[in-house]
C-alpha positions as CSV (number, residue, x, y, z in Angstrom):
1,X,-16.9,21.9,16.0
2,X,-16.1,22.9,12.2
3,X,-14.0,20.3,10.6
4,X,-12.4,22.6,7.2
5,X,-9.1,21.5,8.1
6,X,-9.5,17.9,7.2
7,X,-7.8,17.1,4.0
8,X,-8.7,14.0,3.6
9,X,-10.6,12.8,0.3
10,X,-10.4,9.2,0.0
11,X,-13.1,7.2,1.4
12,X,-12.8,5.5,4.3
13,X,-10.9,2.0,4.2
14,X,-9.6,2.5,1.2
15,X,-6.2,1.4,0.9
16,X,-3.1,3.2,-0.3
17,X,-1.9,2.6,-3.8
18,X,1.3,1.6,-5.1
19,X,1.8,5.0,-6.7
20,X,1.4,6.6,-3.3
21,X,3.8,4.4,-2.0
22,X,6.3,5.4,-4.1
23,X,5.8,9.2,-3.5
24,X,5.6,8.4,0.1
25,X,9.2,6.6,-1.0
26,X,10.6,9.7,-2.2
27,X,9.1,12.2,0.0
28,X,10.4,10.5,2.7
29,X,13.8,9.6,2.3
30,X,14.6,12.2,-0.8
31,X,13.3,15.4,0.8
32,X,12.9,14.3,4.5
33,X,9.7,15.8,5.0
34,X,7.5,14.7,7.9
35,X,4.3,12.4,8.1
36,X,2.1,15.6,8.1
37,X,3.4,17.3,4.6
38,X,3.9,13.9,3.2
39,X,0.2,13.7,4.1
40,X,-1.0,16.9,2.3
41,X,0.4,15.9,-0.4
42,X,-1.4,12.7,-0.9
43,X,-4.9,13.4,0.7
44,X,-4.9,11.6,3.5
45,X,-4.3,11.6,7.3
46,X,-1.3,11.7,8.8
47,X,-1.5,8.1,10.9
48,X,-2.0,6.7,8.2
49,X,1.3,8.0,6.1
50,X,2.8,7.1,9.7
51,X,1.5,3.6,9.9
52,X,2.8,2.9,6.0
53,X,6.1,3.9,7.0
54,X,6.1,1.7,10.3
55,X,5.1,-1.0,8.1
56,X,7.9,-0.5,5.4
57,X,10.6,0.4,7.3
58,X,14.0,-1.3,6.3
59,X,17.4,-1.1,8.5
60,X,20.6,-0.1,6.0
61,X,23.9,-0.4,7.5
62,X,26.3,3.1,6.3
63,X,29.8,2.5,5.3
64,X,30.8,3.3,8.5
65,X,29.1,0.8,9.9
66,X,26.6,2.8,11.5
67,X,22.4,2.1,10.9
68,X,20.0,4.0,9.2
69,X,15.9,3.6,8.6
70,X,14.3,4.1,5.2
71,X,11.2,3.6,3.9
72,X,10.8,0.8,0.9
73,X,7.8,1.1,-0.9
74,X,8.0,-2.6,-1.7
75,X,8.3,-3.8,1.9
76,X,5.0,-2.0,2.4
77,X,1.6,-3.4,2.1
């Protein structure tokens, strides 16, 4: 089975920096683009974008007093 597809180019177990966390950030809330381009973008898998946001995911309450998720770079590992 050929493999070109895979984009990732870190090595395995490295961790994410902060720098990518903050792009993650902003890719995610900003331009509300999903865990697959937000993974192109950085070079790496798209779990693993998924897993940062899971992990950093903060609960804002609207004026309107309705909720919405974001991602905070800060809350994540």
């Amino acid at each position: 089975m050929c493999q070109n597809n895979c984009n990732t180019k870190r090595e395995k177990g490295e961790h994410l920096s902060y720098e990518d966390r903050v792009k993650i950030e902003h890719l995610y809330n900003q331009q509300d683009k999903n865990y697959t381009e937000i993974g192109k973008e950085l070079n790496c898998h798209r779990t693993t974008v998924s897993r940062e946001i899971k992990k950093g995911e903060i609960e804002l309450k609207n004026s309107d007093w309705t909720y919405r998720k974001e991602y905070s770079s800060k809350r994540g590992q």
